[in-house]
LOMI-19106 format. One line per 4 residues: number of its first residue (from 1); their letters; for each residue x, y, z of C-alpha. Coordinates in nm, 4 decimals, always signed. Layout:
% residues N
NUM = a = X:Y:Z  ... $
% end
This chain:
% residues 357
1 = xxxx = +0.0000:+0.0000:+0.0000  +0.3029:+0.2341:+0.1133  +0.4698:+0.1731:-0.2138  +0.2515:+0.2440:-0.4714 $
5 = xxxx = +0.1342:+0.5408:-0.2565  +0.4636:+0.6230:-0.3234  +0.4635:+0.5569:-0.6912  +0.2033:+0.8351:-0.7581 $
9 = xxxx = +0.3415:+1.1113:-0.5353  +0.6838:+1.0473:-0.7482  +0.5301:+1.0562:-1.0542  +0.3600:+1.3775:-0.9833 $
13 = xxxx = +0.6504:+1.5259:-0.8646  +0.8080:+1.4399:-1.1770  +0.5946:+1.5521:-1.3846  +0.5432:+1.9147:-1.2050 $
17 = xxxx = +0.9408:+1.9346:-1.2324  +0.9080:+1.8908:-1.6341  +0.6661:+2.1119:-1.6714  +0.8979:+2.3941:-1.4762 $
21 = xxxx = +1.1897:+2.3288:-1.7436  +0.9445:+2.3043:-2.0159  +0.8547:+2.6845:-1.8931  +1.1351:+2.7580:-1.8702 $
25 = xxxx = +1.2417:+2.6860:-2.1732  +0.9549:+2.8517:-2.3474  +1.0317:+3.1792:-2.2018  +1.4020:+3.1408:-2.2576 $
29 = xxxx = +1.3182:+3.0943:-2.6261  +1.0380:+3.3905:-2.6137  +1.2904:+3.6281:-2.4464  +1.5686:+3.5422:-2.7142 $
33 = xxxx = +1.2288:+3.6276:-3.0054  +1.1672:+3.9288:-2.8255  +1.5351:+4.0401:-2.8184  +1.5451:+4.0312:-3.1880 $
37 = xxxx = +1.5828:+4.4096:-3.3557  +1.3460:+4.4458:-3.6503  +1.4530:+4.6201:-3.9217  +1.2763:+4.9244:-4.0928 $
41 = xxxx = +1.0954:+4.7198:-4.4014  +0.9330:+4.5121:-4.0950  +0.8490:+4.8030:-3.8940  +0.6542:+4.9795:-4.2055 $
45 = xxxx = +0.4820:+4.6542:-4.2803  +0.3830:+4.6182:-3.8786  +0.2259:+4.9925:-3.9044  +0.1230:+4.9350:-4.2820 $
49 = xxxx = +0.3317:+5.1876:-4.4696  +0.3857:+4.9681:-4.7536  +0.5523:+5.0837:-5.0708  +0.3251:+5.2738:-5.3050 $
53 = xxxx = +0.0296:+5.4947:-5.2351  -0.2439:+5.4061:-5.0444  -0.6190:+5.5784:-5.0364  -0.8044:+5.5812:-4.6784 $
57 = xxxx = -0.9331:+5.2860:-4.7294  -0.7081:+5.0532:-4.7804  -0.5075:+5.2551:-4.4926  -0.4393:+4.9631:-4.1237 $
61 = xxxx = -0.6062:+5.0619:-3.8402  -0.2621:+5.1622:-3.7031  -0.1351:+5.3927:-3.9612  -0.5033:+5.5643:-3.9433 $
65 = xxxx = -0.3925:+5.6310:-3.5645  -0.1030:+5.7494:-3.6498  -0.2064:+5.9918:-3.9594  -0.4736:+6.0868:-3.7007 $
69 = xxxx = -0.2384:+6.3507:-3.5752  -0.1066:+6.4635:-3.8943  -0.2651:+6.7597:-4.0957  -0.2227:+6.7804:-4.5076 $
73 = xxxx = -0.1844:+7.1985:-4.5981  -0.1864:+7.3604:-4.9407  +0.0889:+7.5353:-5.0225  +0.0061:+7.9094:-5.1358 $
77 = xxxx = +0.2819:+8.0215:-5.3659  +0.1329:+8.3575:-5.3787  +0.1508:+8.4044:-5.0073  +0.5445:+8.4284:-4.9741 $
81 = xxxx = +0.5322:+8.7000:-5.2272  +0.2579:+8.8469:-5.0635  +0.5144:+8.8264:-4.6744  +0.8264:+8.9508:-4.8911 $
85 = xxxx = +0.6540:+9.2687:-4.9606  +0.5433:+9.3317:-4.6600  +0.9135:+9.2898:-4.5255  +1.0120:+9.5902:-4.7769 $
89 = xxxx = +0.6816:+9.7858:-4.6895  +0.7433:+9.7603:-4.3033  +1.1060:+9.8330:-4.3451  +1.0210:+10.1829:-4.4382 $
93 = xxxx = +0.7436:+10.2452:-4.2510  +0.8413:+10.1427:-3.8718  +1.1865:+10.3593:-3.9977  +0.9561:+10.6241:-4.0097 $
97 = xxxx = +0.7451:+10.5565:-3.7606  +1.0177:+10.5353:-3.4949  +1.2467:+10.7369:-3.6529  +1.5554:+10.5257:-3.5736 $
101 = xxxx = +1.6920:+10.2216:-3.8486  +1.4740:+9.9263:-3.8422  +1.5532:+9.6646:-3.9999  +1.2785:+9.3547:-4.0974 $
105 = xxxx = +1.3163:+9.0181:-4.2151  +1.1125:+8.7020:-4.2197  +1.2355:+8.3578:-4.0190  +1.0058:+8.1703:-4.1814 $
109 = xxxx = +0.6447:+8.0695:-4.2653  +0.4744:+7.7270:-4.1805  +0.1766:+7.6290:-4.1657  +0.0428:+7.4832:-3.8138 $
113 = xxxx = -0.3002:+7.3674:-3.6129  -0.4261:+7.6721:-3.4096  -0.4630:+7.5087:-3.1222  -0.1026:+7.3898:-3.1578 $
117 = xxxx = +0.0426:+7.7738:-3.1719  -0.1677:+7.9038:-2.8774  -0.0205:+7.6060:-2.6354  +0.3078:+7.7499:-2.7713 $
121 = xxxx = +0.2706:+8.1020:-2.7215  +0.5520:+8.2441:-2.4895  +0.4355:+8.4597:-2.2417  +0.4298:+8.7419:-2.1412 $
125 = xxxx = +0.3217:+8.8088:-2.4494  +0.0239:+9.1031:-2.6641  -0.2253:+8.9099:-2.8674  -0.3673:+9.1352:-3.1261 $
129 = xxxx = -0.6733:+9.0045:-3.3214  -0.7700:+9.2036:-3.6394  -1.0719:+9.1655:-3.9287  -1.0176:+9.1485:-4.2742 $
133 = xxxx = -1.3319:+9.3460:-4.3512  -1.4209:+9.2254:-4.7369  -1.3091:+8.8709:-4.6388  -1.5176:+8.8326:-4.2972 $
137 = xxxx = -1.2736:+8.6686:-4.1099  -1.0417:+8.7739:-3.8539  -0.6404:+8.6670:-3.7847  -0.3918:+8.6761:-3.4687 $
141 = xxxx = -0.0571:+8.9202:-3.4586  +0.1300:+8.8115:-3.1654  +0.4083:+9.0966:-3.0247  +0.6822:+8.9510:-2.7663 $
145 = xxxx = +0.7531:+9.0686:-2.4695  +1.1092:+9.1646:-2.6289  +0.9257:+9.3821:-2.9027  +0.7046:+9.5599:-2.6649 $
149 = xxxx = +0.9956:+9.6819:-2.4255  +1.1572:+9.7490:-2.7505  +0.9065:+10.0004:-2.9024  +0.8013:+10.1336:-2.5641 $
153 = xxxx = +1.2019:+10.2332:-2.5170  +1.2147:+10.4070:-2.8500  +0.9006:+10.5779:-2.8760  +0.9803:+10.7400:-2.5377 $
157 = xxxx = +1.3030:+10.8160:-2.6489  +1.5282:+10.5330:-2.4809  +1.8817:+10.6161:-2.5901  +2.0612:+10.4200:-2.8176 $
161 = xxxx = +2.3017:+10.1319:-2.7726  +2.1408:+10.0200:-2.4513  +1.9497:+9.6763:-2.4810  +1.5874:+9.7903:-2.3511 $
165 = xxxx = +1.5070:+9.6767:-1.9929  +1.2158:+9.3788:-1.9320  +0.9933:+9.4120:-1.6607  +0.8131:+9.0537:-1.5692 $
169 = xxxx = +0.5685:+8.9925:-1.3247  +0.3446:+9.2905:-1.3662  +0.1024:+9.3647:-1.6101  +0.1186:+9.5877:-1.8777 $
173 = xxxx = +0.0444:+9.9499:-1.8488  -0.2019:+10.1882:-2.0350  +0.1060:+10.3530:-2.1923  +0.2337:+10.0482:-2.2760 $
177 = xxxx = -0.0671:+9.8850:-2.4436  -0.1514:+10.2397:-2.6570  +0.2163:+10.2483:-2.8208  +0.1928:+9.8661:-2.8827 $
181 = xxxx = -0.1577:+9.9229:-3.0688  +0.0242:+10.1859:-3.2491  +0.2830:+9.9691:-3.4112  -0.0220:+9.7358:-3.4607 $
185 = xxxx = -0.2117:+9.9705:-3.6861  +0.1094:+10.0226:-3.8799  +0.1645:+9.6536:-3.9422  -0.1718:+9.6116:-3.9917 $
189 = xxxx = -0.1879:+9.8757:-4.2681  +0.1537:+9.7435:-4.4323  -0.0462:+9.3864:-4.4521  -0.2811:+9.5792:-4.6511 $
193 = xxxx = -0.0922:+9.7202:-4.8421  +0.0812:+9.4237:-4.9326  -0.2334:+9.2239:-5.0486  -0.3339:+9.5615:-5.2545 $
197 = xxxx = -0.1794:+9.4033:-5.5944  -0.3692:+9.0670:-5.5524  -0.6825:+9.2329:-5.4181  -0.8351:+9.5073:-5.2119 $
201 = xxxx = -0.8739:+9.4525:-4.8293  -0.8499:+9.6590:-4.5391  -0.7097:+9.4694:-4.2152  -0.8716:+9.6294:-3.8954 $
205 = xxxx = -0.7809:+9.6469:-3.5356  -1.0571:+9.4718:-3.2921  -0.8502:+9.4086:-2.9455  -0.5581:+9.3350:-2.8096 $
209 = xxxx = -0.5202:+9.0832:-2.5132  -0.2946:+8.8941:-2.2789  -0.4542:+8.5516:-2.2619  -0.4635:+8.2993:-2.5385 $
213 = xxxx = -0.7681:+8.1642:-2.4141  -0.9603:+8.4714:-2.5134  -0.7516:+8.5557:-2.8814  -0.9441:+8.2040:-3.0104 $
217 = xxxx = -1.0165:+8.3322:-3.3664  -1.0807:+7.9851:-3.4803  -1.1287:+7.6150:-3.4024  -0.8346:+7.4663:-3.2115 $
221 = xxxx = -0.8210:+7.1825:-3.5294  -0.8002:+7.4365:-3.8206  -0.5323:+7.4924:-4.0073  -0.3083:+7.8580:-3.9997 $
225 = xxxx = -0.0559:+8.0023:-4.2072  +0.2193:+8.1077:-3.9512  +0.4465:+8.4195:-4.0862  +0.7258:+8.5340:-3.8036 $
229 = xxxx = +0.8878:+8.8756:-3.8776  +1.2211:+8.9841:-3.7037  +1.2472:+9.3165:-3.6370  +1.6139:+9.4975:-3.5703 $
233 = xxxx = +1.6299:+9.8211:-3.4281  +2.0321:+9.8272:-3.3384  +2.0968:+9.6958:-3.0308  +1.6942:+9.6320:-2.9373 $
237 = xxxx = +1.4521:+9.4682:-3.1096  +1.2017:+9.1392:-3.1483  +1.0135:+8.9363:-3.3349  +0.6055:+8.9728:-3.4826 $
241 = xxxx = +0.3939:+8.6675:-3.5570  +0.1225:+8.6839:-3.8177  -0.1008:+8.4090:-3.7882  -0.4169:+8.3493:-4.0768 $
245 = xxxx = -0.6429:+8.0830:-4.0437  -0.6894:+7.9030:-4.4225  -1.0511:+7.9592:-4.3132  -0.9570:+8.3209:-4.3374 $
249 = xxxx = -0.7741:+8.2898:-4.7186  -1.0131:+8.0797:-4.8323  -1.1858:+8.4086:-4.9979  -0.8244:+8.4587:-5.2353 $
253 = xxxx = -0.7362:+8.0713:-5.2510  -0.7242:+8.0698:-5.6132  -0.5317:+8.3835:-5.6435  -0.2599:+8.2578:-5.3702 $
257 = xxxx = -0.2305:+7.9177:-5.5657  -0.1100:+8.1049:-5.8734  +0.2528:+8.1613:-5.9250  +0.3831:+8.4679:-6.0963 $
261 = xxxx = +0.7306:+8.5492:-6.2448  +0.8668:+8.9149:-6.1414  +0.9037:+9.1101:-5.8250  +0.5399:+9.2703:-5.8626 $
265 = xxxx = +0.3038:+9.0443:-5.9041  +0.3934:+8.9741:-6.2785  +0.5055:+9.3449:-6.3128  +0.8472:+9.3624:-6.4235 $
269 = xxxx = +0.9593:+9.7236:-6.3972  +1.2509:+9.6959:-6.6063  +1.0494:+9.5654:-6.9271  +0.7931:+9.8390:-6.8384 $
273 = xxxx = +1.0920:+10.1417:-6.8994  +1.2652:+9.9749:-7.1965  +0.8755:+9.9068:-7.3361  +0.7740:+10.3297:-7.2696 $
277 = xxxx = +1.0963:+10.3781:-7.4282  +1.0509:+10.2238:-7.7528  +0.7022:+10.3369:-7.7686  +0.8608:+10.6556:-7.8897 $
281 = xxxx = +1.0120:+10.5421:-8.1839  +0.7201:+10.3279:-8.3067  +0.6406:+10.4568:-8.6835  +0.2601:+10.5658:-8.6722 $
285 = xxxx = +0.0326:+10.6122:-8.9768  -0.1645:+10.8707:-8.9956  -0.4236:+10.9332:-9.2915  -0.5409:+11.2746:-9.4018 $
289 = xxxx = -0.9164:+11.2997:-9.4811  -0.9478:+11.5126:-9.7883  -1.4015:+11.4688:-9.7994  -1.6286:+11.2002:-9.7513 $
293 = xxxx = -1.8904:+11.0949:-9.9934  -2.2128:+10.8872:-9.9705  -2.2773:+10.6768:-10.2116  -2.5268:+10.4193:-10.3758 $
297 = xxxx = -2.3423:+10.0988:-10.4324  -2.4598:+10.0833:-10.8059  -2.2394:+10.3991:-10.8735  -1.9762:+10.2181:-10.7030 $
301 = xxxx = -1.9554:+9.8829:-10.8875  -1.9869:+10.0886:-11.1713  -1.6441:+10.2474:-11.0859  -1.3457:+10.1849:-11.3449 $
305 = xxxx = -1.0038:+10.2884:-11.3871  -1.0528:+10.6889:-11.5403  -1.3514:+10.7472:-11.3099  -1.3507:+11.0898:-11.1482 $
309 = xxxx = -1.4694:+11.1363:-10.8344  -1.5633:+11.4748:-10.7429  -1.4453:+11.6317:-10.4159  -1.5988:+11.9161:-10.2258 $
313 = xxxx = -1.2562:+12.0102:-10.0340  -1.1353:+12.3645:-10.1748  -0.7924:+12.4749:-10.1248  -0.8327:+12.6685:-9.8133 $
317 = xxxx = -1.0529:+12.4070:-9.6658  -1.0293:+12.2221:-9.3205  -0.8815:+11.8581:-9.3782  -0.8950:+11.5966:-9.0599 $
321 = xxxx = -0.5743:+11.3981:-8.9931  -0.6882:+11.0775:-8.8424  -0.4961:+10.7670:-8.6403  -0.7138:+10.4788:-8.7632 $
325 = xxxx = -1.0549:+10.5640:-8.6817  -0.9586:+10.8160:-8.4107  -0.9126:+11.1988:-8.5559  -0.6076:+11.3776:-8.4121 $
329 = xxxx = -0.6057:+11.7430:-8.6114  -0.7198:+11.9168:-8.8262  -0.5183:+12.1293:-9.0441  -0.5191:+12.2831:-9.4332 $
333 = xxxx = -0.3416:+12.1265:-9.7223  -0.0945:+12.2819:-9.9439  +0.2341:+12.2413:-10.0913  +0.5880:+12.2325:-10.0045 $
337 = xxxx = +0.8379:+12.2241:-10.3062  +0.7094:+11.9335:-10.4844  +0.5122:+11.7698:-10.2801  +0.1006:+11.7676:-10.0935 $
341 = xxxx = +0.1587:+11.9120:-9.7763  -0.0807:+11.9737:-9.4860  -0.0335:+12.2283:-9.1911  -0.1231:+12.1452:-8.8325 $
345 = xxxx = -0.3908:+12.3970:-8.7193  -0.5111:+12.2677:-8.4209  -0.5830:+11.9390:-8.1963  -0.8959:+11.7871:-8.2125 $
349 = xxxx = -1.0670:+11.7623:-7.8647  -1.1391:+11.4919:-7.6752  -1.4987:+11.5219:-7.6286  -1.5093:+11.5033:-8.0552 $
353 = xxxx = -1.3323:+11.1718:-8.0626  -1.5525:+10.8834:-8.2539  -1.7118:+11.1832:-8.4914  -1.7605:+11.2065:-8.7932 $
357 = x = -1.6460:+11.4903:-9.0308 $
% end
């Protein structure tokens, strides 16, 4: 009885001892599996970026996560030439405004969620949000704290060479706030300025504040056209963020996709001199009207070589020099040395263009 008691309790401890190394083994051999590196043609077919394109729906649930996040924008050619003018336009006019040498230039433009640049704002910082009237939409200039202490120090005549001094923890004064709003109308009026060639539109001033939360122009999701401006004033200066919802181009899309050629929006100054110049030595015909005769078309099919055709001009009579179907003068005809001559009396005014003599 004792022993094959025995025999069972053995055999289960036996048993329970395999199934440890078997385990054991198991996980040795998963560890080594999950040790292995994969490489980068097995990590895009894990998250399904497979070679060639793909539409939405043939898109793994995975890479839809991970697209998710992403956001596709449309570049606008026309919109850099639109920010490089503006960069000449404000150079002049903040040198004039603050009569000291600015100097602007343009870090660069992206395009960015909304909601994305607000969480990055640096404070302390002025929000200004402004209208574009004939597009009835509204955009974000953002003025660092560096800029503000900047303008505030030369508009109240800071001297020069001395880096402008920051004040934190406070907020900012009435003074402070009207010279900011100052510079803000000027910018505001370059940007229109700047647009004028493409089309008419009149940025306005609304309000200025010191919160993001209340400078939400648009949904946190949209996309924005981010423009950051770097302005120089010797030893002080800053930088000025433009931001414009697409929402808020979506008026002048099809003018921003196109792409022109020339510093002017197609205009090419120096073709337009050398073009004036050579329109002065263009050869122009002009044709002197001696009379003009109604007629029945019989008589004239029954014209032949040694017709005569009578004409009611006399000698001291009043001939009309005409351009094509536009008169010019009117003068007499006579003769000089061998030739029909005719004398320029007078020009024919405007207001008699289109008649007939």
């Amino acid at each position: 009885m004792s022993g094959t008691g025995d025999e069972p309790a053995a055999g289960n401890g036996q048993s329970e001892e395999d199934l440890a190394a078997a385990g054991r083994a198991d996980a040795e051999g998963e560890g080594g599996q999950s040790a292995r590196v994969l490489n980068q043609a097995e990590i895009d077919n894990l998250l399904g970026f497979d070679a060639g394109p793909l539409g939405d729906d043939a898109r793994t649930g995975m890479q839809r996560i991970i697209s998710s996040g992403l956001i596709s924008y449309e570049r606008l050619p026309m919109l850099e030439i639109v920010f490089d003018r503006l960069v000449r336009i404000m150079s002049t006019s903040l040198r004039n405004f603050t009569s000291d040498n600015v100097e602007v230039g343009i870090d660069n433009m992206i395009s960015l969620r909304f909601g994305d640049y607000l969480n990055a704002v640096q404070l302390p910082a002025m929000l200004a949000v402004f209208k574009a009237d004939e597009w009835d939409n509204y955009g974000l200039m953002v003025v660092d704290s560096a800029m503000i202490y900047s303008i505030v120090d030369v508009l109240l005549g800071g001297r020069r060479g001395t880096a402008a001094m920051r004040i934190e923890g406070r907020p900012y004064t009435t003074i402070e706030r009207t010279l900011v709003e100052r510079l803000i109308v000027v910018a505001l009026a370059d940007l229109s300025a700047s647009f004028d060639p493409l089309c008419p539109v009149t940025f306005r001033f609304e309000r200025l504040e010191v919160n993001p939360r209340f400078a939400t122009i648009s949904r946190l999701s949209n996309a924005a056209v981010l423009a950051r401006l770097r302005i120089d004033m010797e030893d002080r200066g800053g930088k000025l963020e433009m931001l414009l919802p697409y929402a808020t181009l979506e008026p002048v899309r099809e003018l921003l996709l196109q792409q022109f050629m020339g510093e002017k929006f197609g205009r090419d100054s120096i073709w337009e001199t050398h073009l004036a110049e050579e329109l002065w030595n263009t050869d122009v015909e002009l044709d002197v009207v001696l009379d003009e005769q109604s007629m029945r078309l019989g008589d004239i099919i029954d014209l032949k070589p040694g017709s005569k055709i009578v004409l009611n001009t006399g000698p001291e009579a009043v001939v009309r020099i005409r351009c094509g179907t536009i008169p010019m003068f009117e003068g007499k005809i006579g003769r000089r040395k061998n030739h029909v001559a005719v004398r320029i009396e007078r020009e024919v005014p405007r207001a008699r263009d289109g008649e007939r003599s």
